[in-house]
C-alpha positions in Angstrom: -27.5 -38.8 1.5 -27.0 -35.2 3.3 -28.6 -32.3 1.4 -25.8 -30.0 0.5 -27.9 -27.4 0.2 -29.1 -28.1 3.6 -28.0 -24.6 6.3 -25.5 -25.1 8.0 -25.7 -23.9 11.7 -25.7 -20.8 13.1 -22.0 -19.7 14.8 -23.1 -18.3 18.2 -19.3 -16.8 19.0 -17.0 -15.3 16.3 -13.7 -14.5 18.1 -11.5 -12.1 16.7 -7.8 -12.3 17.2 -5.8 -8.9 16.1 -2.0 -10.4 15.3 0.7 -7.9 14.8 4.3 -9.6 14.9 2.7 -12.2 17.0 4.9 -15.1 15.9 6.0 -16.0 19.4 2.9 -15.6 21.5 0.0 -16.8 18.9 0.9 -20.8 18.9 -0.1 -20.5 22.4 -2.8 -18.5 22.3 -4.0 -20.8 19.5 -4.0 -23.6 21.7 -5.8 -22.1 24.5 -8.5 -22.1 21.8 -8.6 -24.8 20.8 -8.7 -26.3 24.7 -12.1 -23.4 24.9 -13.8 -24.8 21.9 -13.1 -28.3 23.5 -14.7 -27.0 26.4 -18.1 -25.7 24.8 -21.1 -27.2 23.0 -21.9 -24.4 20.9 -21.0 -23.6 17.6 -17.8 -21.1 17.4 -15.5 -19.5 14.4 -12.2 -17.9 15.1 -10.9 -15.1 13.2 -7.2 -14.1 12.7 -6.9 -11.1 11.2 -3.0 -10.9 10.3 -2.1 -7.1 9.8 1.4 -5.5 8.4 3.3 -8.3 10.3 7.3 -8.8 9.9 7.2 -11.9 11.0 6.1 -15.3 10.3 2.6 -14.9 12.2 0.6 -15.2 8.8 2.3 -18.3 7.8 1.9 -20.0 11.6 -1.7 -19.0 11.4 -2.3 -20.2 8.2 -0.6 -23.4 9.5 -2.8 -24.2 12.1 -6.1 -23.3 10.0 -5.2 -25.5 7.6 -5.5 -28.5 10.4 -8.7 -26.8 12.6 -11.7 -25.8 10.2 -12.6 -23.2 12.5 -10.0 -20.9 11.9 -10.1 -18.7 9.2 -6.9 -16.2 8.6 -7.3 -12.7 6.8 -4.3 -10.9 5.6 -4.4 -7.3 5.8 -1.4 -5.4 4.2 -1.2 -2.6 7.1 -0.9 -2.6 10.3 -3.2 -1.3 13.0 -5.2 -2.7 15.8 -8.2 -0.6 15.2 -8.4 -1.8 11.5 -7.1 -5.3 12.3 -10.1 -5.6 14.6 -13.1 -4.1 12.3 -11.5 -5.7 9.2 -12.6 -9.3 11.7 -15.8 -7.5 12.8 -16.8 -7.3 9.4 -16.1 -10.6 8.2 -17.8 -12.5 11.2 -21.1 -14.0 11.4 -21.4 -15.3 14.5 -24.5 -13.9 16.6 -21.8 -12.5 19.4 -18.5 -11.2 18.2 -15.8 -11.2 20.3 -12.1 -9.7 20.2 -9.1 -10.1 22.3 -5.8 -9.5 22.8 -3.4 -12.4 21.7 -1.8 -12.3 24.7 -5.1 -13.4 26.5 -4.2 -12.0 29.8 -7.6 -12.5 30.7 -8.5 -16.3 30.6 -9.9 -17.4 27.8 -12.7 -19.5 30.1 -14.0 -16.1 31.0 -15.4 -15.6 27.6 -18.5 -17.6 29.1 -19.1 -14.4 31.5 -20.3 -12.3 28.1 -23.0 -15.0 27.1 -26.0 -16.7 27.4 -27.3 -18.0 30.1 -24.8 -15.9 31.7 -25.1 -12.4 30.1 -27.3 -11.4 27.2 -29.2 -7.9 27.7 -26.3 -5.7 25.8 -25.4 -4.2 22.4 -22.0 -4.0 23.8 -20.2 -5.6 26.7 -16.6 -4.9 27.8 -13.9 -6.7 29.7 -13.6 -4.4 32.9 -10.2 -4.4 35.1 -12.4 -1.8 37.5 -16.2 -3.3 37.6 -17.0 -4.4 41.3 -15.3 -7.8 41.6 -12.9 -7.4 38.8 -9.5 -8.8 39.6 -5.8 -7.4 38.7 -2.5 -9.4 38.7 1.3 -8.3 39.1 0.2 -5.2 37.8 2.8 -2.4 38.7 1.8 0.6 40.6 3.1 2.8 37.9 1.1 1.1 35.0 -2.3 1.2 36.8 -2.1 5.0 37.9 -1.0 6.1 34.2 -4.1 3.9 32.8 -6.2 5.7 35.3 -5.3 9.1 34.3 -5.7 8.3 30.7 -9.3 6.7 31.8 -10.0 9.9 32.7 -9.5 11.7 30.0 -11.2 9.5 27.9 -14.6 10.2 30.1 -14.2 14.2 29.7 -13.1 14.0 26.1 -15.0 11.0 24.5 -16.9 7.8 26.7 -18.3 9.2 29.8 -19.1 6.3 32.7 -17.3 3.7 31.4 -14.5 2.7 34.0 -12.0 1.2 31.4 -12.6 1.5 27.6 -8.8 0.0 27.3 -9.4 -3.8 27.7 -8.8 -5.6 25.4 -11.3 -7.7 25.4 -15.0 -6.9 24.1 -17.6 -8.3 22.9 -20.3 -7.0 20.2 -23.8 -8.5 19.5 -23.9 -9.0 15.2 -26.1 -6.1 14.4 -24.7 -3.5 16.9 -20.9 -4.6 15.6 -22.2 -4.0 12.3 -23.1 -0.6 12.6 -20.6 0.4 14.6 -18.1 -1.4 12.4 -19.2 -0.1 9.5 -18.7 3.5 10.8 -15.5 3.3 12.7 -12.3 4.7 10.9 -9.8 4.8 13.5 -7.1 2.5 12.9 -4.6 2.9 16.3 -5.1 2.1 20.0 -7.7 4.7 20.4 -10.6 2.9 18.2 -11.9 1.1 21.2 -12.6 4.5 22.5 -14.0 5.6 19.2 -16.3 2.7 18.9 -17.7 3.1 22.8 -18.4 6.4 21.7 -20.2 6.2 18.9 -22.3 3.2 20.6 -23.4 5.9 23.3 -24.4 8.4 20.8 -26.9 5.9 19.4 -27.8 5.1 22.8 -26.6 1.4 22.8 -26.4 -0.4 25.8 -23.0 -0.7 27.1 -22.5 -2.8 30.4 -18.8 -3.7 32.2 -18.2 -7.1 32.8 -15.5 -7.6 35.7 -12.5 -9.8 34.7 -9.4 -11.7 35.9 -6.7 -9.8 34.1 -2.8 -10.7 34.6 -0.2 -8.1 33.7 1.8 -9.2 31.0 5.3 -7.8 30.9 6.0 -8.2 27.0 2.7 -5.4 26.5 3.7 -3.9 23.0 2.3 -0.6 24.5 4.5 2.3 25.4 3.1 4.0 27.9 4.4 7.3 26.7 4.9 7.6 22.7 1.1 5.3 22.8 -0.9 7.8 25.2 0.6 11.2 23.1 -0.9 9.0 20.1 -4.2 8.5 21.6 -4.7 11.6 23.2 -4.4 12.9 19.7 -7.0 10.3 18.9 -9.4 11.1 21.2 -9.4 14.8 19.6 -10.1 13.3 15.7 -12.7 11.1 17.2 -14.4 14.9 18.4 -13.7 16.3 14.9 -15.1 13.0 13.3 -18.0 13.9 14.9 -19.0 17.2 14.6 -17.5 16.2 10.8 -20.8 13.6 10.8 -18.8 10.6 10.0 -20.4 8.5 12.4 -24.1 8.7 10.8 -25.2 4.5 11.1 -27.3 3.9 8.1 
């Protein structure tokens, strides 16, 4: 007879899923997965943190975790990426934590490429459409250039070095995502920003891990109303600072 007491083992990977009004492009993105945790030996929870939707992506999440134990779905009431993704942080356990974009326009298989054996000297590592040997798909000219002049004022303003603090996919080892979790307040596009920073003010290590990364067409971000928002942003994150709201514990 199995102890029921007995510990039950540790997750390696906690993947976070942010889903805004993601009722057409989540099944998929739930499949691809499920096909990754096929793939892998190790032990793995998946995260869906359903925020301020107006459409059925709670109830198709909620669907598909009732069939696959690994899924969990959290409801939060208001929408935000930047709260969608520490309200998942927070609730994880796995010893890596992991978030990405629904649309996964960086393959899923790539995950590998931010753990062990493959990578495991970090607090912080970041999907990187820049680092040496990253890779860029149907990307227009227009929608690089803009990303690089936003990029750069990122790295005067905020996160100095870092070639692309926009991916949207990064990954956090438990206790650095729990400080910096626990400290981060920004809820819009600009928290991956905010977190970056506040993991170089503690001198964290940060490293960028090049990536496949495909444009996708249906991006919910307007280039112009979403960089006035972040530029504005980037400014709080200074004030939050000199404020002292990012004193880790």
């Amino acid at each position: 007879m199995m102890n029921s007491n007995a510990e039950k083992t540790p997750v390696l990977l906690s993947i976070i899923l942010p889903a805004h009004n993601e009722e057409e492009r989540l099944p998929k993105s739930l499949e691809k997965v499920k096909n990754y945790l096929a793939s892998v030996s190790f032990p793995i929870e998946v995260i869906v943190v359903e925020n301020g939707s107006r459409d059925r992506t709670f109830e198709i999440a909620s669907a598909f975790a009732a069939e696959h134990t690994w899924l969990k779905v959290i409801r939060n009431e208001l929408p935000g990426k930047g709260r969608a993704v520490r309200t998942g942080m927070l609730a994880a356990v796995g010893e890596y934590r992991f978030f990405a974009d629904v649309d996964f326009s960086m393959p899923i298989e790539e995950i590998n490429h931010f753990l062990p054996p493959v990578l495991s000297d970090y607090d912080v590592a970041i999907g990187s459409r820049e680092a040496k040997g990253a890779v860029r798909y149907d990307e227009p000219f227009f929608r690089h250039f803009t990303g690089r002049i936003f990029n750069s004022i990122v790295r005067i303003m905020a996160v100095h070095s870092i070639q692309d603090t926009q991916c949207g996919f990064k990954c956090f080892k438990a206790d650095a995502a729990e400080k910096l979790f626990s400290v981060q307040v920004l809820d819009g596009w600009a928290f991956d920003a905010e977190v970056l920073f506040i993991a170089q003010q503690y001198g964290m290590k940060i490293v960028e891990v090049p990536v496949r990364w495909y444009y996708d067409g249906h991006s919910k971000i307007n280039v112009a109303s979403d960089s006035i928002k972040m530029f504005k942003e980037l400014l709080q994150i200074r004030r939050n600072h000199r404020a002292g709201r990012y004193k880790i514990i």
